[in-house]
Residue, then its C-alpha position, 0 to 999 in steps of 0.5 A: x553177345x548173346x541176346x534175348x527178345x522181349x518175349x523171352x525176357x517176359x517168359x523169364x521174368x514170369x518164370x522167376x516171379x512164378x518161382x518166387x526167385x526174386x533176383x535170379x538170373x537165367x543160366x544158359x549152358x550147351x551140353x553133349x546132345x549125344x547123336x545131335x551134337x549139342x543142346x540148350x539147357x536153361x534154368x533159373x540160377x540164384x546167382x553166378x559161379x565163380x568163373x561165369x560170364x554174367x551178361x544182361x540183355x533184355x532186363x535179365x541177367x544171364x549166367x553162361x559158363x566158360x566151357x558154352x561161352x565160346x559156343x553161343x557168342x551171338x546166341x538169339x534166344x526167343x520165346x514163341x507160343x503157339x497151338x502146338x506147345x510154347x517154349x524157347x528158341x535158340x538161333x545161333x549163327x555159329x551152330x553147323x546144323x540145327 
């Protein structure tokens, strides 16, 4: 299950309600990283595809491909601000390295 603090959710929230999306959800997908391994990429989505698992948590629907599924079961996503910048942290249990 993957799981978004209130934080997160907020920043969503604010993201859609900024982009005018009322309705979208949050798609969160994993891709080839290169010489990381993999990275997160997450993006406002209007709906889901097909073959998505469609999750909510925190109030907000999540769109998750078939092919990341597997690789962030038990995903916790947050948001953090600070002097140094904001954006979204992910904590996953199943990641050999971070």
């Amino acid at each position: 299950m993957i799981v978004l603090t209130q934080e997160a959710a907020n920043a969503v929230k604010a993201a859609i309600a900024q982009a005018g999306k009322e309705g979208a959800g949050l798609r969160i997908l994993v891709e080839q990283g290169g010489c990381a391994g993999y990275r997160y990429v997450v993006g406002l989505d209007s709906k889901p595809r097909a073959d998505d698992a469609v999750i909510e948590s925190s109030g907000i629907t999540l769109f998750v491909d078939p092919l990341s599924m597997p690789l962030i079961e038990d995903l916790h996503v947050d948001f953090v601000e600070s002097f140094q910048g904001s954006g979204f942290t992910f904590e996953n249990p199943h990641a050999a390295g971070a």
